[in-house]
N, C-alpha and C positions, 0 to 999 in steps of 0.2 A: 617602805612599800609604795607604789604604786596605786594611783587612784584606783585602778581595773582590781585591786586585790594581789597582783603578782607582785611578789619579791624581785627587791631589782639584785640584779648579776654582779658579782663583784668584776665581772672586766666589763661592763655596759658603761660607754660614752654616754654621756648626756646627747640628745639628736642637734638640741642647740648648739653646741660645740663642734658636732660633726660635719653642718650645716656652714658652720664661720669656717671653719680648715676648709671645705669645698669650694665654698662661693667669693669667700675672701682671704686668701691665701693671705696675704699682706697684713692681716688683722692676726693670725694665727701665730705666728713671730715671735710678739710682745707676750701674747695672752701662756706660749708654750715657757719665754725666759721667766715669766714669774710663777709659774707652775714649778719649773726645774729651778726656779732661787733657791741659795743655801739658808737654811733657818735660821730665824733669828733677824732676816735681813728687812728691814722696815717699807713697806709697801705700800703704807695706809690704808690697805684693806685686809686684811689676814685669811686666810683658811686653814682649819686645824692641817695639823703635819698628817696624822691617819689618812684624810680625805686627801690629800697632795699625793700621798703612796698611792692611795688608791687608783685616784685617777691615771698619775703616770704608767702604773703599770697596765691598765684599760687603754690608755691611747698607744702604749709599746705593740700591746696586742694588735689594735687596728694598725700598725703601722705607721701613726701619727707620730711617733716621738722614737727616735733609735734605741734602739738596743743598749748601746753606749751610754747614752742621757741618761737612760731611765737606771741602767746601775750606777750611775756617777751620783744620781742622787740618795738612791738605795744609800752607796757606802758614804754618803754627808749624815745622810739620817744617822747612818749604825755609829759614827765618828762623834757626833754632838750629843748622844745619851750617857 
């Protein structure tokens, strides 16, 4: 939830995020290849895989991330269970 009480959306970008793709194009690159890394792959910072779907399919929706990416990683997910 949200401070205000509202339930967040399942395709809502974080505005932080929205904000770095905008203003620093250059920064958004790295932050989209470990988003879209195949699981399992060491990072040193992890995010569960749920929130990784999550997100990529919220940035496919805004347009952040192709169409293409976001199933390619879909079918890594469905492939590593």
């Amino acid at each position: 939830q949200h401070l205000d009480g509202e339930t967040a959306r399942e395709d809502e970008v974080p505005q932080q995020l929205v904000n770095l793709i905008r203003f620093f194009p250059e920064r958004w690159l790295p932050v989209k290849k470990a988003l879209l890394r195949p699981p399992g792959e060491d990072s040193g910072v992890e995010v569960s895989l749920p929130w990784r779907l999550r997100l990529a399919r919220a940035c496919k929706s805004r347009g952040f991330v192709a169409a293409a990416e976001a199933e390619s990683f879909e079918n890594m997910l469905e492939a590593s269970r």
